[in-house]
C-alpha positions as semicolon CSV with decimal commas, in nm:
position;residue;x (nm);y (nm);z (nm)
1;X;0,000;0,000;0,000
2;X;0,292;0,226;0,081
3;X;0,415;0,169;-0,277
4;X;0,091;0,266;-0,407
5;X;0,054;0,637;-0,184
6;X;0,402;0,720;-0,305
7;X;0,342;0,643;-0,684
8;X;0,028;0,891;-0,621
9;X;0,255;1,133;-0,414
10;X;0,540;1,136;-0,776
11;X;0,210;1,182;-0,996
12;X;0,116;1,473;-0,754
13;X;0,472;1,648;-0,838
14;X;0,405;1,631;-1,207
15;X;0,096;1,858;-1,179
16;X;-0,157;1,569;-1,139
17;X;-0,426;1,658;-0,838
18;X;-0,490;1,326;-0,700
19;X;-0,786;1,252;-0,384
20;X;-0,676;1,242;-0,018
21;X;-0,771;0,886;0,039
22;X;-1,027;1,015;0,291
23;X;-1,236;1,161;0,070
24;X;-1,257;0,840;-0,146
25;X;-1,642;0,671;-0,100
26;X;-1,716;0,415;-0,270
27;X;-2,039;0,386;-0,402
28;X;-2,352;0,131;-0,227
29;X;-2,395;-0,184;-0,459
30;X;-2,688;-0,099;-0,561
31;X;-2,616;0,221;-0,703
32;X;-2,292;0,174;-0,929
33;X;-2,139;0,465;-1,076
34;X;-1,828;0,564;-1,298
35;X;-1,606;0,480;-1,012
36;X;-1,735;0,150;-0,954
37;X;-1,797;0,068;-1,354
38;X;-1,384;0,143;-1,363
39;X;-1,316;-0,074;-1,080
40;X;-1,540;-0,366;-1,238
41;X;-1,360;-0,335;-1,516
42;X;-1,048;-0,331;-1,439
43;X;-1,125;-0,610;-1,161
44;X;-1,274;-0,857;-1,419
45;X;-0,944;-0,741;-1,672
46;X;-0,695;-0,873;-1,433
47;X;-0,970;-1,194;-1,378
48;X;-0,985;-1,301;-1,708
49;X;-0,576;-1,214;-1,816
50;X;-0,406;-1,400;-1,496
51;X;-0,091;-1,253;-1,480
52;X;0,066;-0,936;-1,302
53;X;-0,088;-0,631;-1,511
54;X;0,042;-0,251;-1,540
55;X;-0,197;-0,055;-1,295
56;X;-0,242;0,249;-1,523
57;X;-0,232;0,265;-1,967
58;X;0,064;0,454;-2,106
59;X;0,065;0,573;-2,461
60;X;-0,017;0,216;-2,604
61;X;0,113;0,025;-2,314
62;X;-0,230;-0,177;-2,193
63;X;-0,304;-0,115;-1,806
64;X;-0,612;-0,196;-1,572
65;X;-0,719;0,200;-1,539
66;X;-0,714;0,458;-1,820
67;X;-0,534;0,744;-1,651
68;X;-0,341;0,840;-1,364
69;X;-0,528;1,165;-1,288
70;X;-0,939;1,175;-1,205
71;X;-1,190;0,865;-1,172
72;X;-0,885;0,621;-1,292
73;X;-0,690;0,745;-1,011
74;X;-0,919;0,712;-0,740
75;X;-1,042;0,355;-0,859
76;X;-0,701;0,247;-0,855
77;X;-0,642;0,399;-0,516
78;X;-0,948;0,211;-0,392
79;X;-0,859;-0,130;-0,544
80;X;-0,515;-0,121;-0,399
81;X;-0,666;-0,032;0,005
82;X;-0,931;-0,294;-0,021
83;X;-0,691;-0,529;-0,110
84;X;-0,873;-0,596;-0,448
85;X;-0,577;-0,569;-0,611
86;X;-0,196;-0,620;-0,473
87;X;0,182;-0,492;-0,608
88;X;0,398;-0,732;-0,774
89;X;0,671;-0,500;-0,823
90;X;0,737;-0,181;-0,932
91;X;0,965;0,036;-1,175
92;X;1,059;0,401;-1,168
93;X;1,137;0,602;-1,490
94;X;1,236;0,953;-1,392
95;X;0,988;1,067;-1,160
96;X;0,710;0,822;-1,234
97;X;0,663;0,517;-1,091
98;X;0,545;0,254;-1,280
99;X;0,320;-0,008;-1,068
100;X;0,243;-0,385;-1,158
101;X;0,007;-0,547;-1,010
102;X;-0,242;-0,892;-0,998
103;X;-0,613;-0,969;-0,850
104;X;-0,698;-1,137;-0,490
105;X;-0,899;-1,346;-0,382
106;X;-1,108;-1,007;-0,261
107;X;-1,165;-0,925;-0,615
108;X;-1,397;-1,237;-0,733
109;X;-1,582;-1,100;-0,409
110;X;-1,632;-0,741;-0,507
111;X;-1,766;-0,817;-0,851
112;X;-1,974;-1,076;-0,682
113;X;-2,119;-0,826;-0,481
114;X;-2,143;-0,532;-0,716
115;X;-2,207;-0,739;-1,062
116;X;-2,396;-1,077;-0,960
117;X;-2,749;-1,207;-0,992
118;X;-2,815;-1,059;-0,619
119;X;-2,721;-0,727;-0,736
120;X;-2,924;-0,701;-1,010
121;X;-3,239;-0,872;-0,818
122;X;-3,172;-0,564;-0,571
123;X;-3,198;-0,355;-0,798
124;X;-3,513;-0,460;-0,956
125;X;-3,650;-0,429;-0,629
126;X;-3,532;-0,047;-0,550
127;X;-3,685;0,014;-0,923
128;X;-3,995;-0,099;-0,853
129;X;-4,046;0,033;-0,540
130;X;-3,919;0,388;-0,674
131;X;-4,149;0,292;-0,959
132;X;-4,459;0,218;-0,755
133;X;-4,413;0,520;-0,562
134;X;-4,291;0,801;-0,816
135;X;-4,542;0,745;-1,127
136;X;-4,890;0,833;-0,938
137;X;-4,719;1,204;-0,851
138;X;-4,516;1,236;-1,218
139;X;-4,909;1,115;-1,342
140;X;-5,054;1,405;-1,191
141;X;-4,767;1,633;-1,283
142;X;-4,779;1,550;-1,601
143;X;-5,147;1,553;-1,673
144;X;-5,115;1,965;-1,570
145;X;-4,880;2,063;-1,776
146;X;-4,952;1,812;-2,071
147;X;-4,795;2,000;-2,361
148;X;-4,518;2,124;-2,199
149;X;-4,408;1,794;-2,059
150;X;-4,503;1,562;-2,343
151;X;-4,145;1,500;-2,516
152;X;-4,012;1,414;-2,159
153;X;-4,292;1,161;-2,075
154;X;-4,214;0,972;-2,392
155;X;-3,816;1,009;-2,335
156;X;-3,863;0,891;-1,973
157;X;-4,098;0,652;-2,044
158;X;-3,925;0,432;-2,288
159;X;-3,557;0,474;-2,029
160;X;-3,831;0,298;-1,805
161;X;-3,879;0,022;-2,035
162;X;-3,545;-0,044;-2,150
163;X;-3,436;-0,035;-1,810
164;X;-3,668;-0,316;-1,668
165;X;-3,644;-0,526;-2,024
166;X;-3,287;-0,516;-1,943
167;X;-3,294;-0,639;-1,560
168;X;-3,575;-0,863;-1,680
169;X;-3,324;-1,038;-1,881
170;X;-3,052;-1,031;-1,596
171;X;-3,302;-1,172;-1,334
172;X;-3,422;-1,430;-1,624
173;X;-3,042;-1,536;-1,643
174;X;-2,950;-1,536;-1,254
175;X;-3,248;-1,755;-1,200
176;X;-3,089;-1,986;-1,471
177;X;-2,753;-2,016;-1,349
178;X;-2,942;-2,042;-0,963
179;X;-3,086;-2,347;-1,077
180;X;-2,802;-2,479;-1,233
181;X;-2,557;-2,401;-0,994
182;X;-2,514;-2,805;-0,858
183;X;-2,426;-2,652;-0,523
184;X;-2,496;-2,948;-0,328
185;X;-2,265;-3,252;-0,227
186;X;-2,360;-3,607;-0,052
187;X;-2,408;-3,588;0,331
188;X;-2,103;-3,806;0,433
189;X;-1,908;-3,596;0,168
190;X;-2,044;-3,276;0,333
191;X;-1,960;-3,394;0,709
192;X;-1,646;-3,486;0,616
193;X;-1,555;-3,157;0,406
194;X;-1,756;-2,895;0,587
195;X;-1,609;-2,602;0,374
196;X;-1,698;-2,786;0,034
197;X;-2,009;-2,542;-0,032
198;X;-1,764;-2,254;0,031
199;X;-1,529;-2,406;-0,257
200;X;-1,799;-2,439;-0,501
201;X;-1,994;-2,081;-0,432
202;X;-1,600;-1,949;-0,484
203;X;-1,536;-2,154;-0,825
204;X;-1,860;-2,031;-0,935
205;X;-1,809;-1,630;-0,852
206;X;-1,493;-1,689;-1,050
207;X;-1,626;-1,783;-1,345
208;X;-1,892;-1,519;-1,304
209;X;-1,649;-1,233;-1,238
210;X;-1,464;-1,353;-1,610
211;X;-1,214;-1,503;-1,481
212;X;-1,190;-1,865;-1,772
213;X;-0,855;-1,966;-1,632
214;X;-0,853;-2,280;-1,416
215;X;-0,807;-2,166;-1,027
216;X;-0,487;-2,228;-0,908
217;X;-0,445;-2,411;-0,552
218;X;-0,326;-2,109;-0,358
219;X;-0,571;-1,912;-0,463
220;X;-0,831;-2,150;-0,362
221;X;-0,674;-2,231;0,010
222;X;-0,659;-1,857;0,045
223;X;-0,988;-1,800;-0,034
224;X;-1,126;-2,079;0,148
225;X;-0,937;-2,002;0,517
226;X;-1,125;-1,663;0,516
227;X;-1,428;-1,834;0,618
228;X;-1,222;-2,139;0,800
229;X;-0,928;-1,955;0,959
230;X;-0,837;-2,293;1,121
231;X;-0,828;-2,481;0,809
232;X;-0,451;-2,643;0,762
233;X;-0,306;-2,759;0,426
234;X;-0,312;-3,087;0,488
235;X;-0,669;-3,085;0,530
236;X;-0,731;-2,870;0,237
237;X;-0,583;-3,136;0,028
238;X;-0,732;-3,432;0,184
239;X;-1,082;-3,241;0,126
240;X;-0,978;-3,168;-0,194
241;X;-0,916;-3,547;-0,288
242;X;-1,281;-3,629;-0,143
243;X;-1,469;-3,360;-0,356
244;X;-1,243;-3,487;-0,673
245;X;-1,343;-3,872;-0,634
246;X;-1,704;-3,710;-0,632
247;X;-1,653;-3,517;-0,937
248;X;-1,758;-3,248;-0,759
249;X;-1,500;-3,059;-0,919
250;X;-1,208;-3,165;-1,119
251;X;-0,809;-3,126;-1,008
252;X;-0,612;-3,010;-1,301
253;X;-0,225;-3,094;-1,323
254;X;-0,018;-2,754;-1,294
255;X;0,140;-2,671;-1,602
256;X;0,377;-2,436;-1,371
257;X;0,395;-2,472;-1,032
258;X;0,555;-2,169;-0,885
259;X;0,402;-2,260;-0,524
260;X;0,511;-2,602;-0,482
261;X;0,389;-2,642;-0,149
262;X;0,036;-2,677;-0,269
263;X;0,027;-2,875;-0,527
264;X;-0,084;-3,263;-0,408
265;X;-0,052;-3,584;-0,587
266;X;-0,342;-3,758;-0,782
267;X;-0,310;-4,031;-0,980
268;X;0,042;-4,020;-0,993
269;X;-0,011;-3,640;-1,159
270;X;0,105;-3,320;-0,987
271;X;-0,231;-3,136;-0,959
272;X;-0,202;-2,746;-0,899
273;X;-0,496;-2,626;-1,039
274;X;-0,889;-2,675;-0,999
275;X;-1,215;-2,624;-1,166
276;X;-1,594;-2,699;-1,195
C-alpha cells in the first residue's frame, strides 16, 4: 500500500491533483457509478488475463485504469486499500513510478457483490419500489402541464422500459444459473468436508467475475481459510481429494507450479490447479 501512496505522491509532483484517500467513498452496490464501472472493469481485466498487469495505460502500453489523474486514479487507489488488487513490483522512470500489479482473492468478491445475480435482483427491487411510488405524482404532474411535458414523458418513459427489459433479462439469467448451480454434495461428503459449499460458491463467482482460467491451488486455500481460519493444508488437500473422487470438481495438473507447497498428488499427476 505504501508503494501505491508514493506512486500517487510522484504523480502529484508532475501537476496531477490526485484525492486524499479520505475523501474516497465508494459507491452502495446498488447504485454503481463511474467509479465502480472502472473498478469492475479493471477487476474482471486482471480476472480473465491471470498474470501481473500494469496498474495504469501509457501511450499504447495496456493497463487496468485509463489514466493516472481523475476517476482512474481514485479507482485504482481504492482497489489497492481494499486489497482488491496487490503490487507485484514496481519500476521508476524519472519521476514516475510505474506499478504492476495482480487480482486477490477479494476481487472475485467485489464483482460478486457489485455485478452478480443478487445485485441485479436488488436492484429490480429499489426500481420498482421507486417505480410504484414516483409514477402516481409524475401522473398528476404531467397531466397539468400536458404540452409542456409531453417529449419528456415519452423520453422517460421508454428509459423505463429499456431499463426493466434489461434487468428482466438479468433476473431471467441469474435464475438460470441459480438453478443450475449443482451446489450441493452427498451428506457423508459434506460432514467430512464442511467447507466444500464454500469451494464451489468461490469456483462459481470466478467464473462469473470472467475469470476462464482454471483456479490455481493457492488461490483457492486462500480464499477458502477466510471463512475457515483454522483450516490447515493438509486438510485442504485431503478435502480436496474427497470432492475430486465425487466429481464435484475436477483437479487439473499444474502446467507451472511456482508454489510447490500446494500442489498434491493424484493419480500419480502433480495437480495445482482446480475447476468446476
Amino acid at each position: 500500500m505504501e508503494t501505491a501512496l508514493r506512486l500517487y505522491s510522484a504523480e502529484g509532483t508532475s501537476g496531477v491533483s490526485q484525492p486524499a484517500p479520505s475523501q474516497v467513498t465508494e459507491p452502495a452496490p446498488h447504485q454503481p457509478g463511474p467509479r465502480t464501472e472502472l473498478l469492475l472493469t479493471a477487476l474482471k481485466m486482471a480476472l480473465t488475463n491471470p498474470g501481473e498487469h500494469r496498474l495504469f495505460r501509457s501511450g499504447k502500453l495496456a493497463g487496468l485504469f485509463p489514466s493516472r489523474a481523475g476517476l482512474g486514479a481514485e479507482a485504482a487507489l481504492i482497489a489497492l486499500q481494499e486489497g482488491l488488487l496487490e503490487t507485484v513490483r514496481t519500476e521508476t522512470r524519472g519521476r514516475i513510478i510505474v506499478e504492476w500489479v495482480r487480482a486477490t482473492p477479494r476481487a472475485v468478491q467485489f464483482i460478486h457483490h457489485h455485478d452478480s445475480p443478487q445485485s441485479a435482483l436488488r436492484e429490480l427491487r429499489e426500481l420498482l419500489a421507486t417505480t410504484q411510488a414516483g409514477v402516481p405524482v409524475w401522473m398528476a404532474e404531467a397531466k397539468q402541464e400536458v404540452a409542456k411535458l409531453s417529449a419528456q414523458f415519452e423520453e422517460r418513459a421508454a428509459a423505463l422500459l429499456t431499463q426493466l427489459s434489461d434487468l428482466a433479462l438479468r433476473v431471467e439469467a441469474a435464475l438460470r444459473r441459480a438453478e443450475a448451480s449443482g451446489l450441493w454434495v452427498a451428506e457423508p461428503v459434506g460432514r467430512l468436508v464442511p467447507w466444500a459449499v464454500d469451494v464451489l460458491e468461490y469456483l462459481d463467482r470466478r467464473k462469473t467475475a470472467g475469470a476462464t482460467a482454471d483456479c490455481p491451488l493457492p488461490e483457492l486455500f486462500h480464499a477458502v481459510r477466510t471463512q475457515y481460519a483454522q483450516l490447515t493444508l493438509p486438510e485442504f488437500h485431503d478435502g480436496l481429494r474427497r470432492l475430486h473422487d465425487v466429481r464435484a470438481l475436477r483437479l487439473i495438473p499444474g502446467r507451472e507450479v511456482s508454489e510447490p507447497e500446494y500442489a498434491l498428488l493424484v493419480d500419480g499427476q502433480l495437480m495445482y490447479a482446480v475447476n468446476r
